[in-house]
C-alpha positions as CSV (number, residue, x, y, z in Angstrom):
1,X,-14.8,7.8,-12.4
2,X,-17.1,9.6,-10.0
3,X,-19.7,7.0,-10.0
4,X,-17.4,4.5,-9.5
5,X,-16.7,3.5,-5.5
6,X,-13.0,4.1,-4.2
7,X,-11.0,1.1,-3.6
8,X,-8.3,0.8,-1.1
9,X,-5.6,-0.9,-1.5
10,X,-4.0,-1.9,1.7
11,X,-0.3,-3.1,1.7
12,X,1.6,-3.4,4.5
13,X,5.5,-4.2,4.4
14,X,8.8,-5.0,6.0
15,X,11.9,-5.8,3.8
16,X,10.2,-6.5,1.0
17,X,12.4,-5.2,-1.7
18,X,12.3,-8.0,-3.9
19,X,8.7,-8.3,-5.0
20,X,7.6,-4.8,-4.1
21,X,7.7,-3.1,-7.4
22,X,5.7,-6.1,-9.1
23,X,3.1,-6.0,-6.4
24,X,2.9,-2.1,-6.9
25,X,2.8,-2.3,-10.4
26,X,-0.4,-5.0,-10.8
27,X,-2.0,-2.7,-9.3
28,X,-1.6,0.3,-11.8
29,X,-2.1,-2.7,-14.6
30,X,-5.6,-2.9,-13.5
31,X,-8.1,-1.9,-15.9
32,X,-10.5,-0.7,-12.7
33,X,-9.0,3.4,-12.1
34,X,-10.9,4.5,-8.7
35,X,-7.9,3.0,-6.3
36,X,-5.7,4.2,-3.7
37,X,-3.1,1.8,-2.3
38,X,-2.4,2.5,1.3
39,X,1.4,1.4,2.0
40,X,2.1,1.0,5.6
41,X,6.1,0.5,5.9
42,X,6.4,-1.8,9.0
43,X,9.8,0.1,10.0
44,X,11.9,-1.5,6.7
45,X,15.0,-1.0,6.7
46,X,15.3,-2.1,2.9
47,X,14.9,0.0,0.0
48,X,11.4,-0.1,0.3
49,X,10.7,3.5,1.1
50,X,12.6,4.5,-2.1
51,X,11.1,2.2,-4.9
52,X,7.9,3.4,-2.9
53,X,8.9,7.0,-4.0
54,X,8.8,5.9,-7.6
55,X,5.1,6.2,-7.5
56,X,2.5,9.0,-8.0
57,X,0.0,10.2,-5.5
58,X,-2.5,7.3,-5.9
59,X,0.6,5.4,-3.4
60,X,0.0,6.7,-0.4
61,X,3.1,6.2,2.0
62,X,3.3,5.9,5.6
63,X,6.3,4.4,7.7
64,X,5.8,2.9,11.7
65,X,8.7,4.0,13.9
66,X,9.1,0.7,15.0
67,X,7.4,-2.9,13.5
68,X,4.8,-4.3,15.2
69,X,2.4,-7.6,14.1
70,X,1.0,-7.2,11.0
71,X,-2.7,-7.4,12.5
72,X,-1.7,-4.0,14.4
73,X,-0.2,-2.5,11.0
74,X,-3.1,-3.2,9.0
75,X,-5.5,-1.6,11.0
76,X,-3.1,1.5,11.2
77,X,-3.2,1.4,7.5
78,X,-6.8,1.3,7.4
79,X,-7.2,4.5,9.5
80,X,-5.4,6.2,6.2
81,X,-7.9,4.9,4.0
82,X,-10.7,6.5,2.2
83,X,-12.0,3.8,0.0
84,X,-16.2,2.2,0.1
85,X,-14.1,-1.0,0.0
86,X,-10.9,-3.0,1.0
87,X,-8.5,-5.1,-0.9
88,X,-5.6,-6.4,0.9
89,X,-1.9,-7.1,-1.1
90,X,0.8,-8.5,-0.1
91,X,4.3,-7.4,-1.7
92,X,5.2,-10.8,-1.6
């Protein structure tokens, strides 16, 4: 998997409960392995945080004190990431 470039996965969420766990799991469905998904909890006040928890260390979790627009949020996300290239998901 060395030879094979990093992707990051950016999601960034607020109350998204409902689809989260499907959005999370296409990604681990993937038959490309050399991911990261960088979730960026936009202050959810949902049960986001704990189906996040479900997850293994390829998730990587972070949660803003307060939500801000989702331009801002995805560029905090970004900051987190380590990946050669981008993919942005939705959890809706």
């Amino acid at each position: 998997m060395n030879n094979q470039p990093l992707i990051s996965i950016m999601m960034n969420c607020y109350n998204g409960e409902k689809y989260l766990r499907e959005a999370i799991d296409s990604v681990y469905a993937q038959t490309y392995k050399n991911w990261e998904i960088i979730f960026w909890d936009n202050a959810s006040t949902d049960t986001s945080a704990e189906i996040t928890n479900t997850y293994d260390s390829k998730l990587r979790y972070f949660k803003d004190g307060k939500t801000i627009p989702l331009g801002a949020a995805r560029n905090k996300g970004l900051e987190q990431s380590n990946g050669e290239f981008i993919a942005f998901l939705d959890v809706d």
